[in-house]
ROKE-396160 format. One record per residue (C-alpha): residue in one letter; x, y, z. Coordinates in steps of 0.001 Angstrom, whole numbers, plus 500000, padded with zeros to 6 digits. Layout:
N
AXYZ...
***
This chain:
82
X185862337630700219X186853336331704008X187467339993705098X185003340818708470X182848344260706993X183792347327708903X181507348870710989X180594352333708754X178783352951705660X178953354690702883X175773356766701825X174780358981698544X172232361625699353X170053360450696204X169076356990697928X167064356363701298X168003353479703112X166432353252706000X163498350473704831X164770350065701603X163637346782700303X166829345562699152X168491345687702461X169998342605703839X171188342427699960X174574340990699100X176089342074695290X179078340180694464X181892342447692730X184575341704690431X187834343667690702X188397344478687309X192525345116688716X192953342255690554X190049339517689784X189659339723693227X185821338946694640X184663341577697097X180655341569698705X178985344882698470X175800344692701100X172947347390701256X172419347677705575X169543350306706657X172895352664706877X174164352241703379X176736350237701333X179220348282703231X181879346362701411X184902343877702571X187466345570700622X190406346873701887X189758349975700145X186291350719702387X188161349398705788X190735351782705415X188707355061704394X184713354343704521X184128354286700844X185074352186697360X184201352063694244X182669348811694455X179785350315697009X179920353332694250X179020351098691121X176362349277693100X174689352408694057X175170354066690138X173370350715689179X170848351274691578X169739354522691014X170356354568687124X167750356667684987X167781353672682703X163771353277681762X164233349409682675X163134348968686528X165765346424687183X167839349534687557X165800351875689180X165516350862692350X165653353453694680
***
């Protein structure tokens, strides 16, 4: 979890997040390979994450599951948050 978060985001065209509410957000993720902790964070340019994964090519699955949480169709609005 001591990896600095590269400078880029990754962004889904579903989700605006410029004002969003949840920005400043930090989800802590799980590698389900490893056990290794990672920190997903919504910024007002999109998902940033401290895996190696995202600092070497922009994008992870960890920033990926946030966002699928995020913008679920689930009828519960814990999970509709977009």
């Amino acid at each position: 979890m001591g990896r600095p978060i590269f400078a880029r985001a990754m962004r889904f065209d579903d989700m605006k997040f410029e004002d969003h509410f949840l920005v400043g957000f930090k989800w802590p993720v799980i590698s389900q390979r490893t056990g290794e902790r990672y920190t997903v964070e919504l910024t007002d340019k999109g998902f940033t994450c401290d895996c190696i994964g995202f600092n070497r090519h922009g994008k992870c699955k960890h920033a990926t599951s946030i966002h699928d949480l995020l913008v679920s169709p689930e009828d519960d609005p814990v999970y509709n948050l977009t």
